[in-house]
N, C-alpha and C positions, 0 to 999 in steps of 0.2 A: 504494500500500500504506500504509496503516495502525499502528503501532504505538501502540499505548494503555496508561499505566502510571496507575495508581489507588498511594496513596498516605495513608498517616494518622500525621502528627506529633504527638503527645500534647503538650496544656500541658507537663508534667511530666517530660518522658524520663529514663529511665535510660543513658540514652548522651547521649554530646556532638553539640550540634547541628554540630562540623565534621564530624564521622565521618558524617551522615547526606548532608552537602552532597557531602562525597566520594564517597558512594557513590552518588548520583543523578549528578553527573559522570562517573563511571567507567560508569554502566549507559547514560549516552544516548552515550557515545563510541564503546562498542561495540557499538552499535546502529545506529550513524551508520557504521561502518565496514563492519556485515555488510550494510546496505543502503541505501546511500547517499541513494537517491533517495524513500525510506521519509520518511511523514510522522510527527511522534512528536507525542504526546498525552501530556501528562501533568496528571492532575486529582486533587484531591485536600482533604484537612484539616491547612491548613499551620499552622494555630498560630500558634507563634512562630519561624518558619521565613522567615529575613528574604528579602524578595521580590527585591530587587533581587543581592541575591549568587545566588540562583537564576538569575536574567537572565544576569547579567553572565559567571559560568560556563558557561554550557551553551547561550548564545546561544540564547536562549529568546523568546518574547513571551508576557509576560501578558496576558490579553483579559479580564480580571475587572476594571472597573473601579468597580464600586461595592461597598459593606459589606455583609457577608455576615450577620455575628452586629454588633449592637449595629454600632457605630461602625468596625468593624472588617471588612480584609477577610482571613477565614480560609480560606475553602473560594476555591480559586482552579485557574486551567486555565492551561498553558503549552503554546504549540505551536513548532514550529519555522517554521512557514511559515502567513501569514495565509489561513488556511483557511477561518473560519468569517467569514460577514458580518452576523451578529447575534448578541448574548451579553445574554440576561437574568437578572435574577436578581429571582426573584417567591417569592412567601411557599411556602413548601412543603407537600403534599400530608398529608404524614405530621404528627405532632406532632412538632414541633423548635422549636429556640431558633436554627437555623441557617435562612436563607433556600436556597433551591434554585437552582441557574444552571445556565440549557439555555442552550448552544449549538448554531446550526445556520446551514445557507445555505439560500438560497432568499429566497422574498418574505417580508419582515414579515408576520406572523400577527398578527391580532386578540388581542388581550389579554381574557380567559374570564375576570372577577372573578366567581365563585362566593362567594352568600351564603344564610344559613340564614333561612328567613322561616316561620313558624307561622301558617298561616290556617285557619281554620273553615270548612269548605263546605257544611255540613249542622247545624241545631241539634240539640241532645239535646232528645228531647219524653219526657215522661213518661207512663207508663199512661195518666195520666187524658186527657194529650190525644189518645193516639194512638185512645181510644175515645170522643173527641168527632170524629174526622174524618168526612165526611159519606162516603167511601167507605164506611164501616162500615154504615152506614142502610140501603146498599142491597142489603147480602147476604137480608135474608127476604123 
């Protein structure tokens, strides 16, 4: 089983970043209690949501090991139990200033770099050539 907690810590908060650590502690405890053998997920936009007090309470792993935004790593995944045997994190799909990180098992997947390329397959011919082509001669 599964449990998955999604998560968004503002730069900014209007609450104290202990009150939020607290209460991530108190919701995998009781989760860890109603089902023991449950695996817990939690991913999210941590901000300034310091990583290792995340760890270190709730006996967590982090599997984000590289920067997400700039130099930094914000959007991050904690699991309880090493679940996943690959964690990327590749430019994202959508328009963002945040990188995207899929975790998954299985074999390494080829890396898809998709890029934009504008080519020409056809010229623009204008009237006058399209009534110099020699198909035209042989309509009378």
């Amino acid at each position: 089983m599964f449990l998955i907690g999604a998560l968004y810590h503002p730069p900014k908060p209007l609450y104290q970043p202990t009150s939020m650590l607290d209460y991530i502690d108190a919701s995998i405890d009781a989760v860890a209690s109603a089902y023991p053998s449950a695996t817990v997920i939690l991913a999210g936009d941590f901000n300034t949501l310091d990583d290792t007090e995340i760890v270190s309470r709730n006996a967590l792993i982090s599997i984000v090991n590289r920067p997400t935004r700039g130099a930094h790593k914000l959007d991050r995944i904690y699991v309880n139990d090493a679940t996943y045997a690959t964690v990327s994190v590749v430019t994202s799909a959508v328009k963002s200033d945040h990188k995207a990180v899929i975790a998954y098992t299985g074999p390494r997947l080829k890396p898809m770099n998709k890029s934009r390329e504008r080519r020409e397959f056809r010229r623009r011919r204008s009237p006058t050539q399209h009534a110099s082509c020699s198909w035209n001669t042989h309509l009378s």
